[in-house]
C-alpha positions in Angstrom: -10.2 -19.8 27.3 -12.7 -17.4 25.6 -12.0 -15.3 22.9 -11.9 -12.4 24.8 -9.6 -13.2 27.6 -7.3 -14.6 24.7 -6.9 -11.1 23.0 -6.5 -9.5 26.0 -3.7 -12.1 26.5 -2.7 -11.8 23.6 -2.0 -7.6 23.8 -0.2 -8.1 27.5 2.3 -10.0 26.0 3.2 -6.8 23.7 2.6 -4.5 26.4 -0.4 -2.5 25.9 -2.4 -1.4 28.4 -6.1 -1.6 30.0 -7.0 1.5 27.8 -5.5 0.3 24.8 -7.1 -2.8 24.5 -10.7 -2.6 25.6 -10.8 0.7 22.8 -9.5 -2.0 20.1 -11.7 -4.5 21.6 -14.7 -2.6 22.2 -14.7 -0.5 18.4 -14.0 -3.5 16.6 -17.1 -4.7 17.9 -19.1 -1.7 17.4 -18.0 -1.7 13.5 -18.8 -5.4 13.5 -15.1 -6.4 12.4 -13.3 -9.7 14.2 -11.0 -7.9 17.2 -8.0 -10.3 16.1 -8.0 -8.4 12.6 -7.5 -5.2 14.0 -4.5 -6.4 15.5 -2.8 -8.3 12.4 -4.6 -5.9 9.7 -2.9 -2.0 9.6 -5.9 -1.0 7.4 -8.7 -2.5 9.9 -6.9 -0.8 12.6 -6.8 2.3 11.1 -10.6 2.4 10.5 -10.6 1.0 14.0 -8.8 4.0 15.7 -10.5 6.8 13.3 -13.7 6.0 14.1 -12.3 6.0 18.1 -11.5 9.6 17.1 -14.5 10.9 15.7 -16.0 9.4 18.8 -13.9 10.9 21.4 -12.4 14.4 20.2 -10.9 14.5 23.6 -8.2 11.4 22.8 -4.8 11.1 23.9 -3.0 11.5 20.9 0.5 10.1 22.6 -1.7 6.7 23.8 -3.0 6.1 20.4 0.7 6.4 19.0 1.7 4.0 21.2 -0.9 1.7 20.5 0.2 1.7 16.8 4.3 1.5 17.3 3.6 -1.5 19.8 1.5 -3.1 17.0 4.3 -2.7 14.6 2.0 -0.2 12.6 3.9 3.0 13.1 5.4 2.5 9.9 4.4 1.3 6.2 6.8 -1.0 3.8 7.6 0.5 0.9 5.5 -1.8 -1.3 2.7 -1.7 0.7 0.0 0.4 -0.1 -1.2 3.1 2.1 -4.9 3.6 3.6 -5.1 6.9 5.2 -2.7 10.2 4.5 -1.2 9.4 8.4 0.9 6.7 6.9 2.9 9.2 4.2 6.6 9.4 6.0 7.8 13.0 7.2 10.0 14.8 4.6 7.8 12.6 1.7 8.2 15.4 -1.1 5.4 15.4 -3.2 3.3 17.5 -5.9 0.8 20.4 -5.0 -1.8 21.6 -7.7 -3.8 24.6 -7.7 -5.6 26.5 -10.1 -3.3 24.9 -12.9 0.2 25.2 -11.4 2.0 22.6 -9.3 4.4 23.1 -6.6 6.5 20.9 -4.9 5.7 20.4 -1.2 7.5 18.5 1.5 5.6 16.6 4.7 7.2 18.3 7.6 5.1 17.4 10.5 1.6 15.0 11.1 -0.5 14.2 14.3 -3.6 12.1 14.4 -5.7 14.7 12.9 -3.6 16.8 11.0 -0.7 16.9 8.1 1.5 19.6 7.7 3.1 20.6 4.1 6.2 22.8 3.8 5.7 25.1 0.4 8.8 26.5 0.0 7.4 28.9 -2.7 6.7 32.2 -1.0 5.1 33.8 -3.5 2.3 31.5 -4.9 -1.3 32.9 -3.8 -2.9 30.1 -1.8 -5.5 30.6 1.0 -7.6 29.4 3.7 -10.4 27.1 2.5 -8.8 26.5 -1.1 -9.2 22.9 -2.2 -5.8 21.9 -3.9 -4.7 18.2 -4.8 -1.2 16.8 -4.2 0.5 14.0 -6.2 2.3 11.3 -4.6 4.1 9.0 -6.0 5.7 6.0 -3.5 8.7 4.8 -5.8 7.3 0.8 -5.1 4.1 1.1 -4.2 1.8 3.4 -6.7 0.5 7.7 -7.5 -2.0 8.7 -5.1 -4.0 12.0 -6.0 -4.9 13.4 -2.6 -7.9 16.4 -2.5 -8.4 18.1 0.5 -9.3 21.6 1.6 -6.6 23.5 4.1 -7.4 24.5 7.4 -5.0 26.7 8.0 -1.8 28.5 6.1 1.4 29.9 8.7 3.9 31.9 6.8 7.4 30.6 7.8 11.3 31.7 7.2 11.4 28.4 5.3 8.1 28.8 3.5 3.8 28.7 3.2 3.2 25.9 5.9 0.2 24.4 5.1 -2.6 22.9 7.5 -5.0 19.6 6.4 -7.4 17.4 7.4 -6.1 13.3 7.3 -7.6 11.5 4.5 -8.8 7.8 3.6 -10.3 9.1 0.4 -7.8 9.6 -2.2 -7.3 7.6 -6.1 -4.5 5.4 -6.2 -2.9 4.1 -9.7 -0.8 0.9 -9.5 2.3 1.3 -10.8 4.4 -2.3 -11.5 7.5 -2.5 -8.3 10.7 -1.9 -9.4 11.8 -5.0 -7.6 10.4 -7.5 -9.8 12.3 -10.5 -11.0 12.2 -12.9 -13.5 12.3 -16.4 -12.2 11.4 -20.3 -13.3 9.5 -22.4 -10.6 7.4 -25.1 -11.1 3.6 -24.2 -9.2 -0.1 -25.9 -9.3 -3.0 -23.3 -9.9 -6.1 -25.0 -8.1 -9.5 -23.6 -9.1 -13.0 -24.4 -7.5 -15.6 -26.3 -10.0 -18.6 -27.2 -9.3 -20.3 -30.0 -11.3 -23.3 -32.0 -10.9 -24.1 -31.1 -7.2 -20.6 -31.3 -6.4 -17.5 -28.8 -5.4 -14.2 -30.0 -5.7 -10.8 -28.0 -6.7 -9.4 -28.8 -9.8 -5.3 -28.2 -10.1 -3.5 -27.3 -13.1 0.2 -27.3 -13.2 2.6 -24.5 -14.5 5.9 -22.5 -14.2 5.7 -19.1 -12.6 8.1 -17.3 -14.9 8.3 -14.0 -12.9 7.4 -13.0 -9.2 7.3 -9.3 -6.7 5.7 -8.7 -3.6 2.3 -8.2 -5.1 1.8 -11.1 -7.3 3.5 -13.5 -10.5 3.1 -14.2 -14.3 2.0 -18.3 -14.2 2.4 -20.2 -17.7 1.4 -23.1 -19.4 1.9 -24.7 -22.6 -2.1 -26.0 -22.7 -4.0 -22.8 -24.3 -7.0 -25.2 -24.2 -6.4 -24.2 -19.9 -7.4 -20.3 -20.3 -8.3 -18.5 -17.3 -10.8 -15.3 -18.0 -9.5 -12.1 -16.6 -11.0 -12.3 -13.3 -10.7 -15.4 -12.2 -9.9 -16.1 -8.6 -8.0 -19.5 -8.1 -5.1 -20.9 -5.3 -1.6 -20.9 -6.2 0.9 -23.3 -4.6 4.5 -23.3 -4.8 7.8 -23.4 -2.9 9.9 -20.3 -2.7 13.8 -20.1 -1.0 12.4 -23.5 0.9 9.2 -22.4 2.2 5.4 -23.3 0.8 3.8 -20.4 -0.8 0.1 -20.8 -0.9 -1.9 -17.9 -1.9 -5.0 -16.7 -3.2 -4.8 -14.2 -6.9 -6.9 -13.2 -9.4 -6.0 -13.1 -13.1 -5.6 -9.4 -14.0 -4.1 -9.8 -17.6 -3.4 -12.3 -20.1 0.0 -12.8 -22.5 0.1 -15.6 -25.2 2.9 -16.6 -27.4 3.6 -19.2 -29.6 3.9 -22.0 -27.3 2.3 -20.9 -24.3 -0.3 -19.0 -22.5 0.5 -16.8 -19.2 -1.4 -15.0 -16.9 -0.3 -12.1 -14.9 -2.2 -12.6 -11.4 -2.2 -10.4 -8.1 -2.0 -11.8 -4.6 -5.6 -11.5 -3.1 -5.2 -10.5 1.5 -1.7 -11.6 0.9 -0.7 -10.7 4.7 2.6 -8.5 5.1 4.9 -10.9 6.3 4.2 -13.3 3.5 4.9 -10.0 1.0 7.9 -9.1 3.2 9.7 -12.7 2.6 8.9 -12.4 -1.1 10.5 -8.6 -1.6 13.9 -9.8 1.0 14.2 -13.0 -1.4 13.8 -10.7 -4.5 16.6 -8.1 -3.3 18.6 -10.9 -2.5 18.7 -12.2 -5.2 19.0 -8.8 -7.0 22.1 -8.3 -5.7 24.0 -10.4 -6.9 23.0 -9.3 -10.6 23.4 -5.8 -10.6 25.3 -2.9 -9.5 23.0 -1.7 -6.4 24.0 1.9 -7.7 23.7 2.0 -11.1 20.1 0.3 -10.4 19.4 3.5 -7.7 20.2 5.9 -10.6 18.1 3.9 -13.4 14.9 3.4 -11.2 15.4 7.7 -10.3 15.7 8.1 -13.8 12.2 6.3 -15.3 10.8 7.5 -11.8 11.1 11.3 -13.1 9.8 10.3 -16.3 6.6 8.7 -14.7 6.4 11.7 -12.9 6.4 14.0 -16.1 4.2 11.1 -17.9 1.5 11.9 -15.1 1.9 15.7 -14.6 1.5 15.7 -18.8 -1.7 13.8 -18.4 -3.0 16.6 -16.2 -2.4 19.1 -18.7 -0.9 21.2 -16.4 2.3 23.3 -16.3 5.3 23.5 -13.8 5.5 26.8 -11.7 9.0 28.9 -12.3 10.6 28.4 -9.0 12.0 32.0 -8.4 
């Protein structure tokens, strides 16, 4: 069977149509990307269907939403992050900045081309054309600052309903998952050498002494075994009874008096694999905590990130009236 009746195949079984799958089929090769990625990769098949678009002004909006809740892309996990402005949930409440003052606005409607933000502020002078910036912040995920001019402004009993373009340009700052748990398991870090002609890996053993959905702290007790910051290796261990092998990079390094860890990132970890780590993790959770006390404590640092970041911008809150 040829690759191409395979995918087709392959996109029957989930019920797309004709349409759907020669546009994913046909734009994947135009931008040169493999067709299968499009279909197990959210952020290829975003830049799949916005380029489709662009292309085609005259798109059925309803058949492209199809095409993504079919895929299982309508919606984003919570650690995840996000690649394009479409992916921010309805009702997201978030920060608007203008001219020095910030606002809070609230997500109340999206489309393929367009987000809408509620102001609820009435009285703050805003127009047509005006570039402003919001701040996000996705509790488990990481602060996006978002620039974009808007379109079109719609006074409204509820407040200033603002008009924008969708975005895949925006800054986004890592912030560490709330959901991240100390743990002891023993792991082998393999790393490719090359020596006198020759490539072979060469496997180091260790404990991983803490894990979450986007990567782990792995220690030895050989600091003769340093890895530089950068450093792109394997990692191999068993987690809740299934093999975990995964590619990171060493972002950070912590010493102590006995040992040397490394605080490495999963490198095109694919969701599912980050989805079984974060269902172990609150699993696990639970049984620890109080599930509501910990709801209260994250809320709590999360407004003080919040102020940490607004503090950095040197900017001050708008009196609500």
């Amino acid at each position: 069977m040829n690759k191409k009746r395979e995918f087709w195949n392959y996109l029957k079984g989930k019920n797309l149509s004709d349409e759907q799958i020669k546009i994913l089929w046909d734009y994947s090769e135009i931008i040169g990307r493999d067709p299968f990625i499009a279909i197990e990769n959210k952020p290829a098949f975003e830049k799949i269907i916005d380029i489709y678009e662009k292309r085609n002004p005259n798109y059925d909006e309803g058949l492209i939403q199809d095409m993504r809740e079919k895929l299982g892309f309508y919606n984003v996990m919570e650690y995840i992050p996000i690649v394009t402005t479409k992916e921010i949930e309805t009702y997201t409440k978030a920060k608007l900045i203008f001219e020095g003052i910030i606002n809070e606005i609230y997500l109340v409607d999206k489309d393929e081309e367009y987000m809408y933000w509620l102001l609820p502020n009435k009285n703050f002078r805003i127009q047509n054309g005006d570039e402003v910036q919001i701040l996000l912040i996705r509790e488990k995920d990481g602060i996006y600052y978002i620039k974009e001019k808007i379109e079109n402004i719609e006074e409204t009993p509820e407040g200033i309903l603002l008009k924008m373009h969708h975005t895949f340009n925006f800054e986004r700052k890592q912030r560490r998952e709330f959901h991240r748990f100390e743990i002891e398991i023993d792991a082998i870090l393999g790393r490719t050498i090359k020596e006198n002609n020759k490539v072979f890996t060469q496997w180091i053993g260790g404990k991983i002494q803490d894990i979450s959905p986007g990567g782990i702290r792995f220690c030895l007790t050989e600091k003769s075994k340093r890895l530089p910051i950068g450093t792109q290796a394997l990692i191999k261990f068993e987690l809740s009874g299934k093999e975990i092998n995964e590619k990171v990079e060493v972002v950070n390094i912590f010493e102590k008096e006995d040992i040397i860890c490394f605080g490495m990132k999963f490198i095109d970890i694919k969701e599912e694999r980050q989805r079984f780590i974060y269902n172990y993790i609150n699993k696990k959770l639970s049984s620890l905590y109080n599930q509501i006390k910990g709801k209260n404590e994250d809320q709590e640092n999360l407004n003080i990130e919040i102020e940490n970041e607004l503090n950095k911008l040197n900017i001050e809150n708008s009196k609500q009236d």
